[in-house]
PyMOL CGO cylinders between C-alpha atoms (Angstrom):
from pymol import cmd
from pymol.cgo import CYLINDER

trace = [
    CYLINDER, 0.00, 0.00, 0.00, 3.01, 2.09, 1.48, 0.3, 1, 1, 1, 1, 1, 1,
    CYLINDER, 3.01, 2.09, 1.48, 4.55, 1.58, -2.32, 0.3, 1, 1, 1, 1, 1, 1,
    CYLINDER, 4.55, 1.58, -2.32, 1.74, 2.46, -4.36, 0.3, 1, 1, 1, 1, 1, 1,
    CYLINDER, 1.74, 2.46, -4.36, 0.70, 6.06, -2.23, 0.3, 1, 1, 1, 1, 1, 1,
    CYLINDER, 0.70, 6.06, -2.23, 4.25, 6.75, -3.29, 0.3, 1, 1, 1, 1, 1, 1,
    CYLINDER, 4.25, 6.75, -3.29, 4.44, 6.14, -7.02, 0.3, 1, 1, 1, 1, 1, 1,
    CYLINDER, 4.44, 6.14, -7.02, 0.81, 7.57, -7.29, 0.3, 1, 1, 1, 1, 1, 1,
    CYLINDER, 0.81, 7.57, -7.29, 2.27, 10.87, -5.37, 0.3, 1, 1, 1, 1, 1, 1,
    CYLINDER, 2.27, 10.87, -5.37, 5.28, 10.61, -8.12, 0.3, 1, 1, 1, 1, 1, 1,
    CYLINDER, 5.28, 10.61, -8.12, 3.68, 11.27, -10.70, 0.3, 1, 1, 1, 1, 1, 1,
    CYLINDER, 3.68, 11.27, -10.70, 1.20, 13.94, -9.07, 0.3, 1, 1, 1, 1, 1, 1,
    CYLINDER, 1.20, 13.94, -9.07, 4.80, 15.92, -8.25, 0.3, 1, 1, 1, 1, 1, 1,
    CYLINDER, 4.80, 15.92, -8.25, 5.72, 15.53, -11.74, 0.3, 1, 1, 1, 1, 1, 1,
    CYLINDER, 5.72, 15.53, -11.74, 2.34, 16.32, -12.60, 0.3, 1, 1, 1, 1, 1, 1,
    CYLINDER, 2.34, 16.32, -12.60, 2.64, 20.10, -11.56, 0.3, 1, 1, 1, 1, 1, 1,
    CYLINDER, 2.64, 20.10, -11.56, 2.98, 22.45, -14.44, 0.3, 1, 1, 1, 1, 1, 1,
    CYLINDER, 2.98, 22.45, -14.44, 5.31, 24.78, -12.69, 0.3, 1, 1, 1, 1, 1, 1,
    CYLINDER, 5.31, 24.78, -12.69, 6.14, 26.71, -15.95, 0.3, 1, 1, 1, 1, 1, 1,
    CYLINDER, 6.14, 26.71, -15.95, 2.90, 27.11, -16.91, 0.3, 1, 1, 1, 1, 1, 1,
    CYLINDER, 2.90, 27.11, -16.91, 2.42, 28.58, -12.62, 0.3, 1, 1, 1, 1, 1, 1,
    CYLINDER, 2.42, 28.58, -12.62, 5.18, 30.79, -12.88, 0.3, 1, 1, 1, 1, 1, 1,
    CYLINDER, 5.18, 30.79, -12.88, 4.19, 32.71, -15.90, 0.3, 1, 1, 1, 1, 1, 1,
    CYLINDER, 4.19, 32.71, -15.90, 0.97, 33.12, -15.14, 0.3, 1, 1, 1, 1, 1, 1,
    CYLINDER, 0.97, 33.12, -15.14, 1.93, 34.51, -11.45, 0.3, 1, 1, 1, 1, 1, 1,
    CYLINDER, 1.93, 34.51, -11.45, 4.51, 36.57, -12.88, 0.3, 1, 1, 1, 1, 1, 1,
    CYLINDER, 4.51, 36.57, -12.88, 3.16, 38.07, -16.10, 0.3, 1, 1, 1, 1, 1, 1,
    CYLINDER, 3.16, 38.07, -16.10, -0.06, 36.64, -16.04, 0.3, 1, 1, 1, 1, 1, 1,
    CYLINDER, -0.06, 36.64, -16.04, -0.02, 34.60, -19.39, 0.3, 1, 1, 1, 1, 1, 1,
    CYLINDER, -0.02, 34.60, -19.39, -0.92, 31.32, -20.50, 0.3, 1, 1, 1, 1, 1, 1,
    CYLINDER, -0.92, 31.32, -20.50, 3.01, 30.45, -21.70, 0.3, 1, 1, 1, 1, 1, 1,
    CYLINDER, 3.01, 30.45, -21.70, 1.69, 27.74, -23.99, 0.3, 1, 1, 1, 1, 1, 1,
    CYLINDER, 1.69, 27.74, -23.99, 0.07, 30.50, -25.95, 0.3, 1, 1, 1, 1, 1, 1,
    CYLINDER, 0.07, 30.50, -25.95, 3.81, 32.01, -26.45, 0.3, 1, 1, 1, 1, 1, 1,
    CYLINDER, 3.81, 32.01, -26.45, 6.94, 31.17, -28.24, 0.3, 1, 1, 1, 1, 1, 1,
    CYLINDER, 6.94, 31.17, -28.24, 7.37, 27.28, -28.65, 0.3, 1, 1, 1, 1, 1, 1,
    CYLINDER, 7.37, 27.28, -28.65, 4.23, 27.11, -26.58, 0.3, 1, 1, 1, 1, 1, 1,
    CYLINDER, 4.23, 27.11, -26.58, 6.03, 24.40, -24.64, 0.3, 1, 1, 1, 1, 1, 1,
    CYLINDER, 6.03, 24.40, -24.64, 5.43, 25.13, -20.24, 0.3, 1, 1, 1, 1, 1, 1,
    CYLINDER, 5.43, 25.13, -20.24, 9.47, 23.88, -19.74, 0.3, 1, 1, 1, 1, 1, 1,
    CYLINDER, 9.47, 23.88, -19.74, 12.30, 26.38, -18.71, 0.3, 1, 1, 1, 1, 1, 1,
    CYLINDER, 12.30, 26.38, -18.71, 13.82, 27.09, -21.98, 0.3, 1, 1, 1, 1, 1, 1,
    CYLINDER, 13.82, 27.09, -21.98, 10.32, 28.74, -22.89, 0.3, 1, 1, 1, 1, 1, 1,
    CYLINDER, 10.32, 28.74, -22.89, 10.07, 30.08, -19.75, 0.3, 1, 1, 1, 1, 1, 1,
    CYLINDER, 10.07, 30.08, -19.75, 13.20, 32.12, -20.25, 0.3, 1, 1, 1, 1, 1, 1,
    CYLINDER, 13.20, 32.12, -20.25, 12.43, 33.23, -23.56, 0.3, 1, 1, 1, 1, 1, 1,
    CYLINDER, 12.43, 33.23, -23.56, 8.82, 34.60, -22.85, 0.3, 1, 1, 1, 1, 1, 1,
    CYLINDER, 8.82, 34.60, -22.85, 9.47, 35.33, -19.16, 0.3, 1, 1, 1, 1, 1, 1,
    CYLINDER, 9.47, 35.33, -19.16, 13.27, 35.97, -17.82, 0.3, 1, 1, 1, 1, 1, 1,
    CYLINDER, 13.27, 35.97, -17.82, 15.76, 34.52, -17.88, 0.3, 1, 1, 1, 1, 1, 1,
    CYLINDER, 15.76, 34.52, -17.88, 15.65, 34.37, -13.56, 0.3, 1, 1, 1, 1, 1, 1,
    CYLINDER, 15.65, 34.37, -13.56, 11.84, 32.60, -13.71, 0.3, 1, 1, 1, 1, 1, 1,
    CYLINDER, 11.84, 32.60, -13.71, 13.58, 29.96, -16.23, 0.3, 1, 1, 1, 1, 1, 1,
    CYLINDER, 13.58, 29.96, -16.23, 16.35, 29.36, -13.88, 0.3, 1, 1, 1, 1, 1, 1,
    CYLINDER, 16.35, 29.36, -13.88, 13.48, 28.58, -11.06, 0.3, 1, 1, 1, 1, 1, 1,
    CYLINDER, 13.48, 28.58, -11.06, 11.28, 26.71, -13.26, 0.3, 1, 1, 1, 1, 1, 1,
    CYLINDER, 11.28, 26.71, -13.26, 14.26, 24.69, -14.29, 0.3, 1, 1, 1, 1, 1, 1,
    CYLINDER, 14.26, 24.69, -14.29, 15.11, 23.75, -10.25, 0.3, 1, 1, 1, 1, 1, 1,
    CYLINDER, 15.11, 23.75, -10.25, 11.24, 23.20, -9.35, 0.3, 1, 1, 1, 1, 1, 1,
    CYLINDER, 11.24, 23.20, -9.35, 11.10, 21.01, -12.54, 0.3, 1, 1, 1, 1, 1, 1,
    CYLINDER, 11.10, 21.01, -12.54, 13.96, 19.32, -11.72, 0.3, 1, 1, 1, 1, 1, 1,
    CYLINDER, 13.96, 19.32, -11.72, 13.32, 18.63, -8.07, 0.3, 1, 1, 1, 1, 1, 1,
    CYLINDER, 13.32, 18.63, -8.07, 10.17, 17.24, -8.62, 0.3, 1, 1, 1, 1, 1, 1,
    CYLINDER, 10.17, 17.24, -8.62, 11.81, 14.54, -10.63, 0.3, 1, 1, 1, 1, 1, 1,
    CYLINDER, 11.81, 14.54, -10.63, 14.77, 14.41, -7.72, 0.3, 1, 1, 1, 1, 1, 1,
    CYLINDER, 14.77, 14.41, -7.72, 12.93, 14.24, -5.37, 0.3, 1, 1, 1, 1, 1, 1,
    CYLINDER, 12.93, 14.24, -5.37, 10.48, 10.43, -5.88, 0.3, 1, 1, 1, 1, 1, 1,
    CYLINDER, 10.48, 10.43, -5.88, 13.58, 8.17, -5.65, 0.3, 1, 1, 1, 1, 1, 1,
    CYLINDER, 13.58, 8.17, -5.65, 15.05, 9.48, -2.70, 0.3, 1, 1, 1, 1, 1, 1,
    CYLINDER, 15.05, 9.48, -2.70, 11.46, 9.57, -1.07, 0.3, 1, 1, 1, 1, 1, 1,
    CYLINDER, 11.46, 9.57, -1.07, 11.82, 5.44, -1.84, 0.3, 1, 1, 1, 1, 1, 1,
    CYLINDER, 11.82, 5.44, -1.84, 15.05, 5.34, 0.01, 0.3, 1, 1, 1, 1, 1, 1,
    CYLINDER, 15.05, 5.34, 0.01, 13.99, 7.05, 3.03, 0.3, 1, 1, 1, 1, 1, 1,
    CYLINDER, 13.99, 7.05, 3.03, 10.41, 6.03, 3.11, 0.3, 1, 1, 1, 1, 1, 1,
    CYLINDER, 10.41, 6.03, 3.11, 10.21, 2.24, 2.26, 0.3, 1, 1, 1, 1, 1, 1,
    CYLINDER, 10.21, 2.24, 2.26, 12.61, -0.19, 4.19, 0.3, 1, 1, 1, 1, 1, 1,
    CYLINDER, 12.61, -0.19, 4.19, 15.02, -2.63, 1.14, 0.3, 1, 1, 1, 1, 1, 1,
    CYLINDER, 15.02, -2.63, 1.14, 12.56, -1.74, -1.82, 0.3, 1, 1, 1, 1, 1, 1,
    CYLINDER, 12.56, -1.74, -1.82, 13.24, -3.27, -5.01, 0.3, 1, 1, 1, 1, 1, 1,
    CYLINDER, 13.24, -3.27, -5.01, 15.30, -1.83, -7.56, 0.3, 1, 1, 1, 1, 1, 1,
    CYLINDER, 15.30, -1.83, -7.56, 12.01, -1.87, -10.22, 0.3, 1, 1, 1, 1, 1, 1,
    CYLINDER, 12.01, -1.87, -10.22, 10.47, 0.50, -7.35, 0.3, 1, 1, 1, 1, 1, 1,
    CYLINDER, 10.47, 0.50, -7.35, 13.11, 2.85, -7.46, 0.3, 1, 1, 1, 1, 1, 1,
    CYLINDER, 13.11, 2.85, -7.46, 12.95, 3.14, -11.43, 0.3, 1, 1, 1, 1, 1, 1,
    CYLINDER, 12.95, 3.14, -11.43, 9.10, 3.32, -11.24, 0.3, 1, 1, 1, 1, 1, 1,
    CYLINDER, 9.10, 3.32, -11.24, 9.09, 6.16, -8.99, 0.3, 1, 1, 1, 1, 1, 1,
    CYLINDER, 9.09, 6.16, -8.99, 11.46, 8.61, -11.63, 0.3, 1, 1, 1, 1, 1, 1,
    CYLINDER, 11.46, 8.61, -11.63, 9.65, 6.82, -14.19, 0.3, 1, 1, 1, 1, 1, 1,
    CYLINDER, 9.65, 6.82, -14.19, 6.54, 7.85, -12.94, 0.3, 1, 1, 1, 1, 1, 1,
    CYLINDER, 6.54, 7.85, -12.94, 7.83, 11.58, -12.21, 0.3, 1, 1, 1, 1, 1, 1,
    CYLINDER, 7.83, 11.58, -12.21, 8.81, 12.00, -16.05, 0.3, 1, 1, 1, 1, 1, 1,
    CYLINDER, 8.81, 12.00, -16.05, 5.57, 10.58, -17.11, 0.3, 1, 1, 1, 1, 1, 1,
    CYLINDER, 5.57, 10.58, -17.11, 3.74, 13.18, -15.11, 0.3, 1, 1, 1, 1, 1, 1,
    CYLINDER, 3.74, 13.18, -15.11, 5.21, 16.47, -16.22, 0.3, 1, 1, 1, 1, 1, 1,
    CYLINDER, 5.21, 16.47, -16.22, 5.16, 15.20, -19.95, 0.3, 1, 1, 1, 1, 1, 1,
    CYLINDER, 5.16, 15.20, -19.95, 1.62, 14.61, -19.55, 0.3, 1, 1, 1, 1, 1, 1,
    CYLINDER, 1.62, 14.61, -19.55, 0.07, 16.24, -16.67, 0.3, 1, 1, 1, 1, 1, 1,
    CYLINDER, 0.07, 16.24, -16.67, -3.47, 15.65, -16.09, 0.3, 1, 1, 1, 1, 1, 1,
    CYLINDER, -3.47, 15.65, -16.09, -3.31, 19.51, -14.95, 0.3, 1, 1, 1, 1, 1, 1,
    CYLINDER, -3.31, 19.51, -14.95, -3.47, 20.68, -18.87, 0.3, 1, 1, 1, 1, 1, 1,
    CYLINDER, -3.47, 20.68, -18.87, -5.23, 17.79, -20.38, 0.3, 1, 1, 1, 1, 1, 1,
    CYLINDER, -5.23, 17.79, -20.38, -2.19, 15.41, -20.36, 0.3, 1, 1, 1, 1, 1, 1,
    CYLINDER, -2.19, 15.41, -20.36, -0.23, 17.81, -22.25, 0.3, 1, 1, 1, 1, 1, 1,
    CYLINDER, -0.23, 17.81, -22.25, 3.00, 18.72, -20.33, 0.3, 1, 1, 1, 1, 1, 1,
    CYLINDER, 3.00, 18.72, -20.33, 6.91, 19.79, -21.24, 0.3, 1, 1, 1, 1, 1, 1,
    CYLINDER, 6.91, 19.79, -21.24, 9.56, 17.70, -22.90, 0.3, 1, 1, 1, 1, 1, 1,
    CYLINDER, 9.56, 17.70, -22.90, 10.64, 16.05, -19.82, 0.3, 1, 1, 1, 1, 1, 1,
    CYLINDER, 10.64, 16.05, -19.82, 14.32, 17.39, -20.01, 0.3, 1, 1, 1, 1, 1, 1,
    CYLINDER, 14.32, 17.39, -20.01, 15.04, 19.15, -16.24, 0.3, 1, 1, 1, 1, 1, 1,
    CYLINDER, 15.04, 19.15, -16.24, 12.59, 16.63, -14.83, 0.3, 1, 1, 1, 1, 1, 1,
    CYLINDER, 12.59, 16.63, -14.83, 14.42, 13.69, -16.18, 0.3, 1, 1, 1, 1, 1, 1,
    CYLINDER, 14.42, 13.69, -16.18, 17.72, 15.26, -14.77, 0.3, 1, 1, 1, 1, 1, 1,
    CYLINDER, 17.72, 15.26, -14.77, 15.91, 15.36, -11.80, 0.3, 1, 1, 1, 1, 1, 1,
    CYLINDER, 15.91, 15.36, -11.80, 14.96, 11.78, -12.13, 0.3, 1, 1, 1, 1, 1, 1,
    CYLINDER, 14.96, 11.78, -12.13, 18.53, 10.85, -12.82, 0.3, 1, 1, 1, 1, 1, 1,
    CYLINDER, 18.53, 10.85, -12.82, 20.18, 12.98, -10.19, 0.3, 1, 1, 1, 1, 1, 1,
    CYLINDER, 20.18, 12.98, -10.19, 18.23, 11.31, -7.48, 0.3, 1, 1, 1, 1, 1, 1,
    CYLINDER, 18.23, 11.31, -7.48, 18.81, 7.65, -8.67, 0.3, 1, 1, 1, 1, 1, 1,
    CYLINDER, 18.81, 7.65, -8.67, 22.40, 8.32, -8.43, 0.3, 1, 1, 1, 1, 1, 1,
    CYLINDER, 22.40, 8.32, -8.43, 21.82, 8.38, -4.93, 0.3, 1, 1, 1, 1, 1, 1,
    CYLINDER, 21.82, 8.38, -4.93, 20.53, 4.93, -4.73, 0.3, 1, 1, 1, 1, 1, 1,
    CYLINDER, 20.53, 4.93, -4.73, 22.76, 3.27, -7.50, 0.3, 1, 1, 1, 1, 1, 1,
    CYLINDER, 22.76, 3.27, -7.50, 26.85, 4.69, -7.20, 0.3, 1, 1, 1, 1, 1, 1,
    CYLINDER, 26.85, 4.69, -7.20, 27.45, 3.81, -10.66, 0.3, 1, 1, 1, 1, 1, 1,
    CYLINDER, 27.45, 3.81, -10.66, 24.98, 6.14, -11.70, 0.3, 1, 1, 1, 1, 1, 1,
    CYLINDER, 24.98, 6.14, -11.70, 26.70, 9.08, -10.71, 0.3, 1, 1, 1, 1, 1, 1,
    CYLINDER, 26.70, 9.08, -10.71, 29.56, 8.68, -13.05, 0.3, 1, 1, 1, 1, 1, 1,
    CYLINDER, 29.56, 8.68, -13.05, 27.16, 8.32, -16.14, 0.3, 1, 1, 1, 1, 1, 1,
    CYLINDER, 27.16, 8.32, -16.14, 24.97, 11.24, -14.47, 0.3, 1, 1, 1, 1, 1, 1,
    CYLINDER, 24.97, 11.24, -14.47, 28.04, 13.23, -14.95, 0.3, 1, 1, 1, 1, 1, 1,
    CYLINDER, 28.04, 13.23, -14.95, 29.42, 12.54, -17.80, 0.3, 1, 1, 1, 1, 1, 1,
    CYLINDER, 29.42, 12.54, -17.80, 26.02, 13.17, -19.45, 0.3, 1, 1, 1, 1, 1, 1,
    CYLINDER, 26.02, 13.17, -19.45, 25.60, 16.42, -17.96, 0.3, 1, 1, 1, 1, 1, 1,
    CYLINDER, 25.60, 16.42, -17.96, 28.85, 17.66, -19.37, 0.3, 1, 1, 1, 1, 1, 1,
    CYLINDER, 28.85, 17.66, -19.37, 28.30, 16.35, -23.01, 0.3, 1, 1, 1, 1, 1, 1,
    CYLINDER, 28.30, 16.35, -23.01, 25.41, 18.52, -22.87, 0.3, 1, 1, 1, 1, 1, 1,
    CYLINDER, 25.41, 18.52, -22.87, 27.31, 21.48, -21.99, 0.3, 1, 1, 1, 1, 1, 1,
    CYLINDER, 27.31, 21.48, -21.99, 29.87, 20.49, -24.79, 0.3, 1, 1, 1, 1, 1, 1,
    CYLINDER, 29.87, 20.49, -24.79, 27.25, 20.47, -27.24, 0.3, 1, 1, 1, 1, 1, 1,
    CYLINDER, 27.25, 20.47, -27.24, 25.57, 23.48, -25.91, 0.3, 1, 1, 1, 1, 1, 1,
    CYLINDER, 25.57, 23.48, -25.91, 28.40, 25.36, -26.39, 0.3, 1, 1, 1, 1, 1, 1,
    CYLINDER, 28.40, 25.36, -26.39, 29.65, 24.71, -29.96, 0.3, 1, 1, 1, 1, 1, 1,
    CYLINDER, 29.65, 24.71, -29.96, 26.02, 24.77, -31.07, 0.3, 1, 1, 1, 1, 1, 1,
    CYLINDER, 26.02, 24.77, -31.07, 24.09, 27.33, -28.68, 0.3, 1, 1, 1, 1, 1, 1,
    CYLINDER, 24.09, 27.33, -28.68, 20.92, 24.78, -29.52, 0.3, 1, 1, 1, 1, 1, 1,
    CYLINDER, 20.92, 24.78, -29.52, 19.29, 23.64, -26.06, 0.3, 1, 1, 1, 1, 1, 1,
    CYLINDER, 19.29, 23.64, -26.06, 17.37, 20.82, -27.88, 0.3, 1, 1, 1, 1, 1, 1,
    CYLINDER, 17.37, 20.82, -27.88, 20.84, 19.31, -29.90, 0.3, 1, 1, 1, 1, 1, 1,
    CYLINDER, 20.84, 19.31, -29.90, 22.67, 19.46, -26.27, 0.3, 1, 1, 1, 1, 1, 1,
    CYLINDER, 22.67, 19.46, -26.27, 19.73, 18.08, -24.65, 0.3, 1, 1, 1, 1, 1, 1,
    CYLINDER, 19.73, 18.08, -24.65, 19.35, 15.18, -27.41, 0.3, 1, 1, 1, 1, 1, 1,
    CYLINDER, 19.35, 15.18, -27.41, 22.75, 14.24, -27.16, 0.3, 1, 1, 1, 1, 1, 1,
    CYLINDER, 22.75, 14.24, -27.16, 23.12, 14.40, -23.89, 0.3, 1, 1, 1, 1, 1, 1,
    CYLINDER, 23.12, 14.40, -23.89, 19.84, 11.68, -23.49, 0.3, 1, 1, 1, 1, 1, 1,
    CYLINDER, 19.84, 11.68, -23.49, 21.70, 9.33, -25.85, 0.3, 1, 1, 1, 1, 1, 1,
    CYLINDER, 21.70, 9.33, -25.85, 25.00, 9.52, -24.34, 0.3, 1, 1, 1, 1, 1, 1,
    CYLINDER, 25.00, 9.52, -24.34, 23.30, 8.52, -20.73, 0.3, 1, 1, 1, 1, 1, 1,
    CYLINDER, 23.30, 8.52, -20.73, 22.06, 5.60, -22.62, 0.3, 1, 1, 1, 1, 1, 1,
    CYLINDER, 22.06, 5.60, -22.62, 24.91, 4.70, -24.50, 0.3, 1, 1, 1, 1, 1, 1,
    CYLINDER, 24.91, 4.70, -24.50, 26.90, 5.26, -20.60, 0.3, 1, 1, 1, 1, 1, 1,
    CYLINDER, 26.90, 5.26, -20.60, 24.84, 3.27, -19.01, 0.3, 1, 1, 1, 1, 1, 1,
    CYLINDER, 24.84, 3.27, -19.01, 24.80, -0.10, -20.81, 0.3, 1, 1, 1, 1, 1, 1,
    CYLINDER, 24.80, -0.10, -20.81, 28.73, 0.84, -20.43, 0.3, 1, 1, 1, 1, 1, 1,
    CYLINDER, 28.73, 0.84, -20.43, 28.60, 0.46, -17.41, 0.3, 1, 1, 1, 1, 1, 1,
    CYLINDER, 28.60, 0.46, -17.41, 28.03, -2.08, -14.34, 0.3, 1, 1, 1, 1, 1, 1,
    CYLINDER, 28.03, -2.08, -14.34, 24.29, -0.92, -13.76, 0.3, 1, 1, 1, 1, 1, 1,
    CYLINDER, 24.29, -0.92, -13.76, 20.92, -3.28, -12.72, 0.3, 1, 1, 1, 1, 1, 1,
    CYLINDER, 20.92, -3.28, -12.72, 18.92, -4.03, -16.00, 0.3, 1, 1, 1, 1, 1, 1,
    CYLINDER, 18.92, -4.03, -16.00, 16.31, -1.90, -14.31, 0.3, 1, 1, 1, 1, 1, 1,
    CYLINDER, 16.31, -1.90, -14.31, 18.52, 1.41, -15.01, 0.3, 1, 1, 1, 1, 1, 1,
    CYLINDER, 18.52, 1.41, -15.01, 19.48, 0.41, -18.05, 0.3, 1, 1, 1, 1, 1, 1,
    CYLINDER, 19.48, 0.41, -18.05, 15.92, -0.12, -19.55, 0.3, 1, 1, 1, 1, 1, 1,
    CYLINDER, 15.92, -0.12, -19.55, 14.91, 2.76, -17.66, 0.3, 1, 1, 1, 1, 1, 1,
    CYLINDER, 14.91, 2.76, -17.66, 18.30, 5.15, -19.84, 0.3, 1, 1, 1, 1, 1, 1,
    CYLINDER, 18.30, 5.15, -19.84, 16.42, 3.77, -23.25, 0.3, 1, 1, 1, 1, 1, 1,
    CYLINDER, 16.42, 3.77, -23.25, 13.03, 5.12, -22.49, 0.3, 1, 1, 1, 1, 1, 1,
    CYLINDER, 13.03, 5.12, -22.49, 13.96, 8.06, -20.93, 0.3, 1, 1, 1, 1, 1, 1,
    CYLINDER, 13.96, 8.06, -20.93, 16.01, 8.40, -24.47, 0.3, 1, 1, 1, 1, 1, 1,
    CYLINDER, 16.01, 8.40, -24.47, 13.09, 7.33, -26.20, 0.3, 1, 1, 1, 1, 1, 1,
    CYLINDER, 13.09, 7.33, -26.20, 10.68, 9.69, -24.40, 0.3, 1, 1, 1, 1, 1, 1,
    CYLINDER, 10.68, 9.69, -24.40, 13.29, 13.07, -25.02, 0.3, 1, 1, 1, 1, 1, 1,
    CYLINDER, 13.29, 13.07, -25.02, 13.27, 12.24, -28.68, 0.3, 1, 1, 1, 1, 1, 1,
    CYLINDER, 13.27, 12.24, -28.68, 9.65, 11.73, -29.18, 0.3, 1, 1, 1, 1, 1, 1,
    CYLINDER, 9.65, 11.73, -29.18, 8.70, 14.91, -26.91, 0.3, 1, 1, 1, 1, 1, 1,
    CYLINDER, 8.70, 14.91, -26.91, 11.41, 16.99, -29.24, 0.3, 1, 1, 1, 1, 1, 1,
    CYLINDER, 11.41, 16.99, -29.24, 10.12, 15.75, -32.30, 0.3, 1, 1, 1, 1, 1, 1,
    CYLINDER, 10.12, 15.75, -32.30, 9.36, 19.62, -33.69, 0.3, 1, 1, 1, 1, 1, 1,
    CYLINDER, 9.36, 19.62, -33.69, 12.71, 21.05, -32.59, 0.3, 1, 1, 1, 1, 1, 1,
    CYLINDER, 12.71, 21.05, -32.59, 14.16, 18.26, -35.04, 0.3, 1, 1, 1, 1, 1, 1,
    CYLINDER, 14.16, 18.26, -35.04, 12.09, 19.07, -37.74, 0.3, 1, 1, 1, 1, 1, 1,
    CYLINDER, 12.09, 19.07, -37.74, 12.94, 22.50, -36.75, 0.3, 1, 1, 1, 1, 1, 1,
    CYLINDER, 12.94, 22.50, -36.75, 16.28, 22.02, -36.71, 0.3, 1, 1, 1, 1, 1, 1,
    CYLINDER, 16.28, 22.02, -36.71, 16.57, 20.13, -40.39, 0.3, 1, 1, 1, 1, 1, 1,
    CYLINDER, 16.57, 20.13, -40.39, 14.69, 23.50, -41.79, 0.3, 1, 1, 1, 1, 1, 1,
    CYLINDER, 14.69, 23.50, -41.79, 17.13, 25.63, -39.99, 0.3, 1, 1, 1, 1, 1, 1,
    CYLINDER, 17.13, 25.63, -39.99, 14.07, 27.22, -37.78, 0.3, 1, 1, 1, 1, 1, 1,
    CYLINDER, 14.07, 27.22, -37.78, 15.26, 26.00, -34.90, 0.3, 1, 1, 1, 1, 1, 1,
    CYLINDER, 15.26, 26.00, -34.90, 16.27, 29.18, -32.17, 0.3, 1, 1, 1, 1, 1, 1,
    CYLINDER, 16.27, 29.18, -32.17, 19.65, 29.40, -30.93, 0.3, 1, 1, 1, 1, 1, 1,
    CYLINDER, 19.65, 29.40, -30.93, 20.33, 31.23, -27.24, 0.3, 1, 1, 1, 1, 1, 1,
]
cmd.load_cgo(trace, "trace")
């Protein structure tokens, strides 16, 4: 019962549309009606400030951080598939949060989130974590695109993490999480193959 209460509250975290909260508080907006009309922090930034991204980016990723270490703490030897369920269930919620009729962001701070706290409960993790993380601030760099660093970035923690000595749990868990950031980025590609895509 103890399990299920916290999965179910997993995704309700990653359910909250904190973009989508902040620029309506702030400027009083609906941000989906600006820009790439996504609620994430890259839009945010754009169509808000570039401070009110920065927060939407850590409340976006904390609510992914925040349902594996909850596991840890809360439930006494869970199961590895518990642990993965829990982020899994985070990333789900803020790419399809019931709040705006199961249309959410593109997963990418949440996922980071996600990732950041199961490096807490598997070591080997935090290596991959890392390493991801700074391939995306390679590719951010040379190309100034957040979605190209962000794709990359999601394929190299998949690539890492079969690499790597990690439970089949994490490493199913890197290919839909890869999976999921290329389907929810689907227009920046086409965006970026018509050179349309925005550069910061």
């Amino acid at each position: 019962m103890t399990e299920c209460l916290l999965l179910l509250l997993s995704f309700l975290l990653g359910s909250i549309p904190f973009g989508y909260l902040v620029a309506r508080a702030v400027k009083g907006i609906d941000i989906r009606e600006f820009g790439s009309g996504n609620i994430g922090a890259t839009n945010v930034v754009r169509i808000v400030g570039k401070k009110w991204g920065l927060l939407v980016f850590a409340l976006d990723f904390f609510k992914g951080f925040i349902p594996p270490l909850a596991v840890k703490i809360i439930l006494a030897q869970p199961q590895n598939y518990i642990f993965i369920l829990a982020a899994f269930l985070a990333v789900c919620g803020h790419n399809w949060t019931p709040f705006l009729k199961f249309k959410g962001g593109k997963g990418v701070a949440t996922t980071v989130g996600a990732v950041g706290g199961l490096s807490f409960v598997f070591v080997n993790l935090w290596l991959v974590f890392f390493l991801s993380i700074l391939v995306w601030f390679i590719v951010f760099r040379l190309t100034r695109y957040v979605s190209v660093a962000s794709l990359f970035a999601a394929g190299m923690f998949f690539i890492l993490c079969f690499m790597f000595s990690l439970p089949f749990e994490v490493k199913m868990l890197s290919g839909i999480l890869f999976l999921f950031i290329l389907v929810r980025h689907k227009e920046n590609i086409k965006g970026l193959l018509q050179n349309k895509e925005h550069r910061f």
